[in-house]
C-alpha positions in Angstrom: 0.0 0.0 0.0 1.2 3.8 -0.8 2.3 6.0 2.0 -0.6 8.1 1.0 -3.2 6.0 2.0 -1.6 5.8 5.8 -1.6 9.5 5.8 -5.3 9.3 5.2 -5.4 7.0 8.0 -3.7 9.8 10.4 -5.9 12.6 9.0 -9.3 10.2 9.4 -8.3 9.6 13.3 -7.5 13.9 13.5 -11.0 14.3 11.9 -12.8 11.1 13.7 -10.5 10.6 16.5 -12.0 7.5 18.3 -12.1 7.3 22.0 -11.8 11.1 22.3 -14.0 11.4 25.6 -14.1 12.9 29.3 -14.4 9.7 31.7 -16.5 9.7 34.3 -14.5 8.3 37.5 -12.2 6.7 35.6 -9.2 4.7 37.9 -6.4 6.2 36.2 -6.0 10.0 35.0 -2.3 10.9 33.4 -2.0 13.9 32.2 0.5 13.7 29.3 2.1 17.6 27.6 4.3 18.6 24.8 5.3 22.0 26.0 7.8 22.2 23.0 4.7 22.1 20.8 1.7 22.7 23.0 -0.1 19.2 22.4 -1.7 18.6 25.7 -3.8 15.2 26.6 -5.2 13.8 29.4 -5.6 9.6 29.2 -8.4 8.3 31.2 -8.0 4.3 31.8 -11.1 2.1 33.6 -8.9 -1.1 34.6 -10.7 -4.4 36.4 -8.8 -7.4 37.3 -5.7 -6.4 35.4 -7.3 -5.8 32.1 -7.5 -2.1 30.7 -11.4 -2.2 29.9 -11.9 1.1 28.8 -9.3 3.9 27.4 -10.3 7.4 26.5 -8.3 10.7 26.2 -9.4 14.3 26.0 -7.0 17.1 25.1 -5.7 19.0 22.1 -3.0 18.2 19.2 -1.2 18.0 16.3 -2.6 15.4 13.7 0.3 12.8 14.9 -0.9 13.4 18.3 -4.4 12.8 18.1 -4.0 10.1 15.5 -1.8 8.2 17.7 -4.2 8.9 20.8 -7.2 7.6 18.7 -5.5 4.6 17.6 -3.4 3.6 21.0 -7.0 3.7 23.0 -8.4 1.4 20.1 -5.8 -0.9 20.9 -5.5 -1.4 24.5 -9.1 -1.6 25.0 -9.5 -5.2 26.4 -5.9 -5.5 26.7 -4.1 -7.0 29.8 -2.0 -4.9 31.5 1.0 -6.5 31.0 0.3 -6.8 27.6 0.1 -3.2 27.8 3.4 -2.4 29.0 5.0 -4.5 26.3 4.0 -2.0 23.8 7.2 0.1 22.2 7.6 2.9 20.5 8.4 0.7 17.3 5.5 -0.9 17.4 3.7 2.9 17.6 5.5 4.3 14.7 4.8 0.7 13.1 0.5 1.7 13.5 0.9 5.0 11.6 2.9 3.3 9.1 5.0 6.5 7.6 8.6 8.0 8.3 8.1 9.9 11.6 11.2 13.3 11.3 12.9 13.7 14.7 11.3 16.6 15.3 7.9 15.1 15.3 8.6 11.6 17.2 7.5 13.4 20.8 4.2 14.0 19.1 3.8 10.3 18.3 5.0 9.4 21.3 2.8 12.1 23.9 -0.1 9.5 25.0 2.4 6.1 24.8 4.6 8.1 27.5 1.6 9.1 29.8 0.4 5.1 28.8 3.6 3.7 30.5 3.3 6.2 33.3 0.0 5.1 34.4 0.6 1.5 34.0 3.8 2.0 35.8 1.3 4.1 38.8 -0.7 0.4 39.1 2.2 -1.1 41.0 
């Protein structure tokens, strides 16, 4: 597949981003900020018996940003925690599937950082 249809992909999650909620009284809340760039989230996670069952964010962002968001609360819905925490930053720039600058990598990383942080806050 062309490179162009993943950058649709990105744009569809910055124009539909999924998950892209408040939660009310969720267990975790991890606020997650850019200040080099101003992208600023919050990631809301409802976890039961070691399993994330519901992930939302809320917050504002570049495309990368959001796009990532949408698609890293798509994917840990249902997701053990453990399971969770084995999730790297290749396997991130692997779901948006284009060449990532320097520059832009702390974009695509914002809500995997503040992921890690509040899995790391379960223990």
């Amino acid at each position: 597949m062309s490179e162009e249809i993943y950058k649709q992909n990105i744009i569809d999650h910055y124009n539909h981003p999924r998950n892209k909620a408040k939660m009310f009284e969720p267990d975790i809340e991890q606020v997650a900020k850019n200040p080099s760039c101003g992208d600023s989230y919050i990631l809301y996670l409802r976890v039961t018996d070691e399993t994330i069952q519901d992930a939302t964010f809320s917050g504002v962002g570049c495309a990368i940003s959001t796009a990532v968001s949408s698609m890293l609360t798509e994917k840990i819905k249902g997701m053990s925690v453990q399971d969770a925490k084995k999730i790297t930053k290749d396997d991130i720039f692997e779901m948006l599937k284009i060449e990532i600058s320097i520059g832009r990598e702390k974009c695509a990383l914002l809500l995997f950082n503040a992921l890690h942080d509040a899995l790391n806050s379960l223990e």
